[in-house]
N, C-alpha and C positions, 0 to 999 in steps of 0.2 A: 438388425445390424447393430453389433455395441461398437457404441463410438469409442475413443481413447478417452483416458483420463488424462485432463488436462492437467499438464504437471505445473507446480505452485512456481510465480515469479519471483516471490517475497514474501517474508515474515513477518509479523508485528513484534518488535522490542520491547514496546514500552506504549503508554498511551496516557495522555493528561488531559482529564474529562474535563476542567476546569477551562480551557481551552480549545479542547476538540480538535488537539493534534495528537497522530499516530506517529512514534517512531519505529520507521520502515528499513528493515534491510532488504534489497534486491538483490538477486541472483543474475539480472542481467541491465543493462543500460533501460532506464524508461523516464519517460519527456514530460513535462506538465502539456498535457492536454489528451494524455493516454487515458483510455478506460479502463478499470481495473474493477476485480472483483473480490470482495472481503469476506472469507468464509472462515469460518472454526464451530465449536459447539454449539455455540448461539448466536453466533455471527453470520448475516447472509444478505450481503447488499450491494450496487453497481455503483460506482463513480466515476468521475471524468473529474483527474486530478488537477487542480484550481491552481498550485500553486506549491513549491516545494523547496524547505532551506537544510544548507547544511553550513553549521560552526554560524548559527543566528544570522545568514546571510543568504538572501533569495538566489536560485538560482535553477534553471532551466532544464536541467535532466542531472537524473541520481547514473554514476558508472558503477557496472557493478561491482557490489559488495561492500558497496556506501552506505552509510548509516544516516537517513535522512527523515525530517521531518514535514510532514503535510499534514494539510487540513482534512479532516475527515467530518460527514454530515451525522454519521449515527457512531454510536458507541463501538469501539472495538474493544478485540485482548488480546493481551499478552499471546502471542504462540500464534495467532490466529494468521490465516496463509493468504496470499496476496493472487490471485490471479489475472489473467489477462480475459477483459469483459468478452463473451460471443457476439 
C-alpha cells in the first residue's frame, strides 16, 4: 500500500549555527509544542518545538506565512522542508 507523501508545512530561510536557531517559514498556523520533522539533503531529524519568536519577541504559534524563529537541536539549511512529525 503507498502511503502519500506527506506534503512540506515549512521551509527553512535561514539558520545561525552559532545559536541554533532556524528561521522558519510555514505554510500553515503551527504552536510551540507541535512536532515537526526536518528533512533536506542531509537533514533528517523530529522535534517538539520548545519555543518560538518573531520581531525578537516570544510567542506562542507562527500564522501562516510568518517568518519565525526557533530553536533547533541539530543543524539545518537553507531550503530544508519542515514537516508535520508521524
Amino acid at each position: 500500500m503507498a502511503s502519500k507523501e506527506p506534503k512540506p508545512i515549512g521551509e527553512v530561510t535561514h539558520y545561525y549555527s552559532a545559536i541554533g536557531v532556524a528561521i522558519v517559514k510555514f505554510k500553515k498556523a503551527v504552536a510551540v509544542g507541535a512536532e515537526v520533522r526536518f528533512k533536506g539533503a542531509t537533514t533528517d531529524f523530529e522535534e517538539t518545538i520548545k519555543s518560538m519568536q518573531y520581531d525578537h519577541k516570544d510567542i506562542s504559534s507562527a500564522k501562516k506565512g510568518q517568518e519565525v524563529g526557533i530553536k533547533v537541536g541539530d543543524k539545518v539549511r537553507e531550503g530544508d522542508e519542515i514537516y508535520d512529525a508521524e
